[in-house]
TORKOL-4160 file (C-alpha; in steps of 0.2 Angstrom, whole numbers, padded with zeros to 4 digits, m for minus):
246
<pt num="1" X="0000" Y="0000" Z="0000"/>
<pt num="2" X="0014" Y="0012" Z="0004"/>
<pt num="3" X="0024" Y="0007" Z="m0013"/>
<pt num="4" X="0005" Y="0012" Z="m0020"/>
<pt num="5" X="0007" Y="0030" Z="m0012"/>
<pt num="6" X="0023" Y="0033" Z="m0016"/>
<pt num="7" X="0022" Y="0028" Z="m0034"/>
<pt num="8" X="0006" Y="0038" Z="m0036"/>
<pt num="9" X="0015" Y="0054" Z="m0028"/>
<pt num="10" X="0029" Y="0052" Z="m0041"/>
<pt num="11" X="0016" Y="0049" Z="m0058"/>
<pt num="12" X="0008" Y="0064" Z="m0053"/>
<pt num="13" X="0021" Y="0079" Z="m0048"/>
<pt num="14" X="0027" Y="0071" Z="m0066"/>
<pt num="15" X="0013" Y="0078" Z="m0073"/>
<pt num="16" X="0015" Y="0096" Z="m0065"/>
<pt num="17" X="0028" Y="0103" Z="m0078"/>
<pt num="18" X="0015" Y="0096" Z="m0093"/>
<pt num="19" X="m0001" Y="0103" Z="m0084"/>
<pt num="20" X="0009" Y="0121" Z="m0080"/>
<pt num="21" X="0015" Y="0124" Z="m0099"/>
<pt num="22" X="m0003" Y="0119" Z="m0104"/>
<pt num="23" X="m0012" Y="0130" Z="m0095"/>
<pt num="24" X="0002" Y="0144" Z="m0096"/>
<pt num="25" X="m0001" Y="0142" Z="m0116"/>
<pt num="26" X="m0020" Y="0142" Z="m0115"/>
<pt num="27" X="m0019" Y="0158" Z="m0101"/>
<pt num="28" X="m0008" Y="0167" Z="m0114"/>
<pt num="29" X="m0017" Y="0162" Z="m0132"/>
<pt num="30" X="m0033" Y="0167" Z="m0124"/>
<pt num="31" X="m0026" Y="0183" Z="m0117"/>
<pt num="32" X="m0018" Y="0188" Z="m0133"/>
<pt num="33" X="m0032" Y="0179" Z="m0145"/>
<pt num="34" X="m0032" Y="0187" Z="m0164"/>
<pt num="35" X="m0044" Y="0184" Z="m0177"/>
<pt num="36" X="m0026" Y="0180" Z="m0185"/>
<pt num="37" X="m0017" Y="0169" Z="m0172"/>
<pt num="38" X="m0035" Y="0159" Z="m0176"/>
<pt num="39" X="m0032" Y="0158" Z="m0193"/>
<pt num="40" X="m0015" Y="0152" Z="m0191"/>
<pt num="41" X="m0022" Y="0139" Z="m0176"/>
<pt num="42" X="m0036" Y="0131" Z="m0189"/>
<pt num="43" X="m0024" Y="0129" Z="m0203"/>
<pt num="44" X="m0009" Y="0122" Z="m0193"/>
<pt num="45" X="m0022" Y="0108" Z="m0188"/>
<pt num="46" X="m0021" Y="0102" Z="m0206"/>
<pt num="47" X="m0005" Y="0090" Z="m0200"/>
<pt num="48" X="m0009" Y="0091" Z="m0183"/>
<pt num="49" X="m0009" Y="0069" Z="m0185"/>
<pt num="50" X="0007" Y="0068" Z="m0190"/>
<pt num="51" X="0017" Y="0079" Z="m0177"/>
<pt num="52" X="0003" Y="0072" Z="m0164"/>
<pt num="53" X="0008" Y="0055" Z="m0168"/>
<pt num="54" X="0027" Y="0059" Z="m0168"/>
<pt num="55" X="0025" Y="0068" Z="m0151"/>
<pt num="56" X="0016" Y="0054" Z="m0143"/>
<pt num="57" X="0032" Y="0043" Z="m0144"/>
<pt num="58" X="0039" Y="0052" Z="m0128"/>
<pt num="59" X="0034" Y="0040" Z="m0113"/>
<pt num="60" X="0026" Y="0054" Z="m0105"/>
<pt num="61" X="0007" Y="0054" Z="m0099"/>
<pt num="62" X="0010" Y="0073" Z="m0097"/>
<pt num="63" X="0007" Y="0075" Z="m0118"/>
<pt num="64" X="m0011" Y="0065" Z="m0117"/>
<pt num="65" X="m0015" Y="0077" Z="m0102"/>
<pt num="66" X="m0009" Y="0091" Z="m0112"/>
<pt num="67" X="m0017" Y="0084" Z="m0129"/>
<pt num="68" X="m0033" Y="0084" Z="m0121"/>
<pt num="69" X="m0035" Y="0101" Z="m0112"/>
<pt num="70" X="m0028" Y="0108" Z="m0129"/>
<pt num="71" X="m0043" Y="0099" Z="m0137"/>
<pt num="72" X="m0054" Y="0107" Z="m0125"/>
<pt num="73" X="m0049" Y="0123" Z="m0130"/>
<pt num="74" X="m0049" Y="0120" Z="m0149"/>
<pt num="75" X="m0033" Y="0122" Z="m0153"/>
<pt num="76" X="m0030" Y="0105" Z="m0161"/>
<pt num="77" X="m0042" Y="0093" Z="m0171"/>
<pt num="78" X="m0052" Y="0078" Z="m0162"/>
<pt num="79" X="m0039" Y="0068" Z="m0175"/>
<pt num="80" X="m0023" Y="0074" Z="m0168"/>
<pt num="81" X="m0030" Y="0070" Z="m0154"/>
<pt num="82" X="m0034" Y="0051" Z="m0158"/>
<pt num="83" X="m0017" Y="0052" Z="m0165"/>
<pt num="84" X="m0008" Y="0057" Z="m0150"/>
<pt num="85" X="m0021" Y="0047" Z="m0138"/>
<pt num="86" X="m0016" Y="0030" Z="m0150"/>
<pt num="87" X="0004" Y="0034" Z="m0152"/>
<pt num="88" X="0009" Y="0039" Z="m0133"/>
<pt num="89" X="0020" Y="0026" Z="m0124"/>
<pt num="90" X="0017" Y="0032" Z="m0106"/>
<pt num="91" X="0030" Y="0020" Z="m0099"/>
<pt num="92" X="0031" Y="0007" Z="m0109"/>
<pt num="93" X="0047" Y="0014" Z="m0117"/>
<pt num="94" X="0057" Y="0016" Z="m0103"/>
<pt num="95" X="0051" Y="m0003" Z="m0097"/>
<pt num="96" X="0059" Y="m0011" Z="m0113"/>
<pt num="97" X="0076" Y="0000" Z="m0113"/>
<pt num="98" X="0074" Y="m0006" Z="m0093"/>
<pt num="99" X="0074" Y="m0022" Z="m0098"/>
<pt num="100" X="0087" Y="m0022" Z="m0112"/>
<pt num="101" X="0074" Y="m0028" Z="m0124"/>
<pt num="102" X="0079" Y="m0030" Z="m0144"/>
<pt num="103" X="0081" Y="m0014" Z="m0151"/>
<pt num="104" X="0072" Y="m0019" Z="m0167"/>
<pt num="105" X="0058" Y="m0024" Z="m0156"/>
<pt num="106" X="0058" Y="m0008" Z="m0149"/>
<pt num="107" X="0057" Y="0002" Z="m0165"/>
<pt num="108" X="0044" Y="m0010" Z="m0175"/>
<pt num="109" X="0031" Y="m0007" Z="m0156"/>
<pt num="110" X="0035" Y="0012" Z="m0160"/>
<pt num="111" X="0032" Y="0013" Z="m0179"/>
<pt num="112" X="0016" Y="0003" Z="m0178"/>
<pt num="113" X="0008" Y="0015" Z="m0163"/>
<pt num="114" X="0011" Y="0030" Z="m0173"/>
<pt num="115" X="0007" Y="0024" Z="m0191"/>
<pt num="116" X="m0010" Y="0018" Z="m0182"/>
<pt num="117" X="m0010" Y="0035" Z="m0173"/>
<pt num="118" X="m0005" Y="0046" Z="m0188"/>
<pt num="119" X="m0018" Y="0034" Z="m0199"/>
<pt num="120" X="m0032" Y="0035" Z="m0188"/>
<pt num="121" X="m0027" Y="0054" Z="m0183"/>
<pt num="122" X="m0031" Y="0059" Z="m0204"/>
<pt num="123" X="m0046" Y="0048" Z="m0205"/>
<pt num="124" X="m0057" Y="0055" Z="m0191"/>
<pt num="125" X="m0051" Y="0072" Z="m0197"/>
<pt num="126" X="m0056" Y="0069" Z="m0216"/>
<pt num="127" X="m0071" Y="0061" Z="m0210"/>
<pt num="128" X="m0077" Y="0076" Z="m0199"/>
<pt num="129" X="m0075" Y="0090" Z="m0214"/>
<pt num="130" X="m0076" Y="0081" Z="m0230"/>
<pt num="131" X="m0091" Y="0067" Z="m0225"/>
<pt num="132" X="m0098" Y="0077" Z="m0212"/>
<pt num="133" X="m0096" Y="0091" Z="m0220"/>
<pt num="134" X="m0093" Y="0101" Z="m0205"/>
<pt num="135" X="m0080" Y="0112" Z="m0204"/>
<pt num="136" X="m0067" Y="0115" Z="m0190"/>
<pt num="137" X="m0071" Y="0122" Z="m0174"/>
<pt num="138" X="m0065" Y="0139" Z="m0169"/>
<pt num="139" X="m0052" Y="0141" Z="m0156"/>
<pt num="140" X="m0061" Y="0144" Z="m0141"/>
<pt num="141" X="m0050" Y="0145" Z="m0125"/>
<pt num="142" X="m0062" Y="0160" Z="m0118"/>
<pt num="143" X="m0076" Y="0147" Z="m0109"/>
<pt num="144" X="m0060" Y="0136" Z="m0102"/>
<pt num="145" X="m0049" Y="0150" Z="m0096"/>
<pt num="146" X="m0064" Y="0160" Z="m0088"/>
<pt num="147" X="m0054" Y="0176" Z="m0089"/>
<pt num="148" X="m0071" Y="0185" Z="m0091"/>
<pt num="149" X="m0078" Y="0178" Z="m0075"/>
<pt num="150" X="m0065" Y="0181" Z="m0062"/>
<pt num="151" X="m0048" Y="0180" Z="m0067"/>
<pt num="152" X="m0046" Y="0201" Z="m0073"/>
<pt num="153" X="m0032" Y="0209" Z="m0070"/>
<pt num="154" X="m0023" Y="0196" Z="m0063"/>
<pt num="155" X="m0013" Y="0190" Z="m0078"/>
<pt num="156" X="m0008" Y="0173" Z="m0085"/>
<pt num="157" X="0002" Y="0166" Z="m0071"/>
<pt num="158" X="m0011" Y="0164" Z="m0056"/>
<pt num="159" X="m0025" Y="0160" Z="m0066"/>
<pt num="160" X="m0012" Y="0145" Z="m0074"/>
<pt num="161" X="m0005" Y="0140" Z="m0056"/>
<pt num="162" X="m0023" Y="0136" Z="m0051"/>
<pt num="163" X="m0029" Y="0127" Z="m0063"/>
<pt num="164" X="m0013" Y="0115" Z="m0063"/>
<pt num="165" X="m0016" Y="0112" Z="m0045"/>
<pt num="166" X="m0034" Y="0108" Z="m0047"/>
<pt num="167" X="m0034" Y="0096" Z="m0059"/>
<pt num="168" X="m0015" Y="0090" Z="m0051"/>
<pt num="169" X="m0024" Y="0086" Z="m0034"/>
<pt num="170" X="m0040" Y="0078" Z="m0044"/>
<pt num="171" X="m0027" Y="0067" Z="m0056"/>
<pt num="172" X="m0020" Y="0062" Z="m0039"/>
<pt num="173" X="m0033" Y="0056" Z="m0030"/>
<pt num="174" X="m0040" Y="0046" Z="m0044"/>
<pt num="175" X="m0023" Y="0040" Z="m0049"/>
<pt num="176" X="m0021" Y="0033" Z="m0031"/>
<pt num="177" X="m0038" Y="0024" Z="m0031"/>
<pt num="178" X="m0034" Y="0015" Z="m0047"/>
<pt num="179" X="m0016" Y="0012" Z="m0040"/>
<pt num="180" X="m0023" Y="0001" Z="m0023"/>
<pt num="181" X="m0034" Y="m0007" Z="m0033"/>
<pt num="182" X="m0020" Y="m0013" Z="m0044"/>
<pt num="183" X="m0011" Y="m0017" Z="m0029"/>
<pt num="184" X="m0022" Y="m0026" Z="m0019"/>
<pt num="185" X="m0029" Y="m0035" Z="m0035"/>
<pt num="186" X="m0012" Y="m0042" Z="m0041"/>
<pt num="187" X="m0003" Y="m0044" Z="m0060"/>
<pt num="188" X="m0006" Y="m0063" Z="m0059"/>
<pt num="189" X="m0027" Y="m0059" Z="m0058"/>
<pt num="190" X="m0025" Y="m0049" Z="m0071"/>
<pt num="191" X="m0015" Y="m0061" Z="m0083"/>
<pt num="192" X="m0026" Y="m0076" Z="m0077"/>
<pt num="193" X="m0040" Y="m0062" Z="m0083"/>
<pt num="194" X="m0032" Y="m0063" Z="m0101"/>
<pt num="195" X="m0024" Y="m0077" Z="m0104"/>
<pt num="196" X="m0029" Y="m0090" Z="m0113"/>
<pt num="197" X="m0046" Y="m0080" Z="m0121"/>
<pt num="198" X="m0044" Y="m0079" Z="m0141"/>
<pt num="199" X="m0052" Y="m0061" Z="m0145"/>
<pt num="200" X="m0060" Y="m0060" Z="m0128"/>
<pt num="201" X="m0042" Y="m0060" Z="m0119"/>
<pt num="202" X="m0039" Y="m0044" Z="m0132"/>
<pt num="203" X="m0053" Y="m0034" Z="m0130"/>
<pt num="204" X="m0051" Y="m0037" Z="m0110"/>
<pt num="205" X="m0034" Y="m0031" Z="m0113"/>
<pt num="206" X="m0040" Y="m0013" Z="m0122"/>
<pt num="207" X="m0052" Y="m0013" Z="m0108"/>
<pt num="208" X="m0037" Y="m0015" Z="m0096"/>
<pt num="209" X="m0027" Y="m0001" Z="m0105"/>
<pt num="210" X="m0041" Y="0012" Z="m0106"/>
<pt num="211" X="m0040" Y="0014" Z="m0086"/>
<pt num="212" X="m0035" Y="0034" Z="m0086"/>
<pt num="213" X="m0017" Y="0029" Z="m0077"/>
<pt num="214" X="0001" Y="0026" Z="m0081"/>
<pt num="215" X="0001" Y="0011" Z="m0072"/>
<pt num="216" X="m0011" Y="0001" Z="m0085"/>
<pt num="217" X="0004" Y="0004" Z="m0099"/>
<pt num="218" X="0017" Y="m0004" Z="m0085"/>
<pt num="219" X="0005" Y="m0018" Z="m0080"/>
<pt num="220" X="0004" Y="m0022" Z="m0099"/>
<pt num="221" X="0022" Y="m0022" Z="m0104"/>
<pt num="222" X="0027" Y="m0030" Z="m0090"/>
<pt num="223" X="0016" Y="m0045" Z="m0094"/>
<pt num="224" X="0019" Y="m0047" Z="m0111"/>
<pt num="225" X="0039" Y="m0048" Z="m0105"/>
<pt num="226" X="0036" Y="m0060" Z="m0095"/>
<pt num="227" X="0027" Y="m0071" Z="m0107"/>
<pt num="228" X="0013" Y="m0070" Z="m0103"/>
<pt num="229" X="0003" Y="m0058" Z="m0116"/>
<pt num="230" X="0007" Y="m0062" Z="m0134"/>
<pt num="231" X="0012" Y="m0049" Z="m0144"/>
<pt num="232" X="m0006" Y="m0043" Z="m0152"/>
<pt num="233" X="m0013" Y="m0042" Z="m0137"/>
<pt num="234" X="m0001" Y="m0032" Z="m0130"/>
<pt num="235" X="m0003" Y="m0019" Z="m0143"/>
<pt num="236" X="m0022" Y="m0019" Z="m0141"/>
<pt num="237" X="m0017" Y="m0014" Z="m0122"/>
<pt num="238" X="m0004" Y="m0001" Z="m0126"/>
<pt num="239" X="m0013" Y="0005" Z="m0142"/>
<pt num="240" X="m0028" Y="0013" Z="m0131"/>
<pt num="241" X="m0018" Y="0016" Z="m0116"/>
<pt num="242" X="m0017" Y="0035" Z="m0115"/>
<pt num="243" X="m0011" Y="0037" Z="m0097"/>
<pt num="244" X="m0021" Y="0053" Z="m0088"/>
<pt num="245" X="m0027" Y="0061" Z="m0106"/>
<pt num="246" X="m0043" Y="0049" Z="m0105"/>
């Protein structure tokens, strides 16, 4: 239980230096917002898939938390999102270098995330305007930095420092809930929960990796290093593992 703590403590003042450079952004593009610095948001979203899925290879779950207030705000598209959500390594990277796997190994998990990531990332955002026909959302960092309800006068800084804290301090406590459930339930229940289930044992494993928290990505890896996943189902785990983005 203490090893839970700890660990949760650790993932979360992780995410501090990714939530404050978020928000810090958002504070400043709502405080200096243009009809031109829109115009130039909205286009850049255009390859927003491929430098998502790119991004998402740091083993960060700061960049999913960032991706999706950046989302909320309307600066990227719903598919760089997807890309980004589908491409992110949380910790599985540092778990293989850890554990001196193949190199080659390494680089063939990496290139198919972000192929799916940049693939899927293009699709959704082709779908949206061309089949949809809807066309891209404003920016609209106004309703999420609420500068017109309290915040005036006080700049970009406070209003940034509080909302990092806030969602800090929530990420914590659910992060710490998941974690002792992790704990106390045990890798071996969740490998006997998987194994041996053709199609089932994958679809419990994307179940599995949609659980908003690093640790998903490290139960997953972990397992499949130790023989016990195969390599698809891993994938379907990591694939949808987007740490606290979710």
């Amino acid at each position: 239980m203490t090893e839970a703590i700890i660990d949760t403590i650790i993932d979360s003042v992780k995410l501090l230096p990714f939530l404050f450079l978020t928000y810090l952004l958002m504070e400043y593009l709502e405080d200096r917002m243009t009809e031109k610095t829109k115009k130039i948001l909205k286009d850049s979203g255009k390859t927003g898939p491929l430098w998502g899925a790119l991004l998402g290879m740091v083993p960060q779950c700061g960049f999913s938390a960032a991706a999706s207030n950046l989302y909320t705000g309307r600066i990227i598209t719903m598919g760089t999102l997807l890309a980004i959500y589908l491409s992110t390594s949380d910790e599985m990277l540092p778990i293989l270098i850890s554990e001196a796997v193949s190199p080659i190994l390494i680089i063939k998990i990496l290139f198919i995330k972000v192929a799916i990531g940049m693939t899927v990332g293009f699709l959704i955002d082709i779908i949206y305007e061309q089949v949809l026909k809807k066309n891209r959302e404003e920016p609209d960092i106004h309703h999420f930095c609420e500068h017109e309800h309290c915040h005036c006068g006080e700049g970009i800084m406070k209003p940034a420092i509080r909302h990092t804290l806030q969602i800090f301090f929530f990420i914590l406590l659910i992060s710490l809930c998941l974690n002792l459930i992790i704990e106390f339930m045990g890798t071996d229940v969740l490998a006997n929960f998987i194994l041996n289930k053709p199609i089932i044992g994958e679809m419990l494993a994307g179940i599995i990796g949609l659980i908003p928290n690093c640790a998903a990505s490290v139960v997953i890896t972990q397992l499949y290093l130790d023989g016990i996943l195969p390599f698809g189902t891993m994938m379907a785990g990591l694939l949808v593992s987007s740490g606290i983005g979710m």
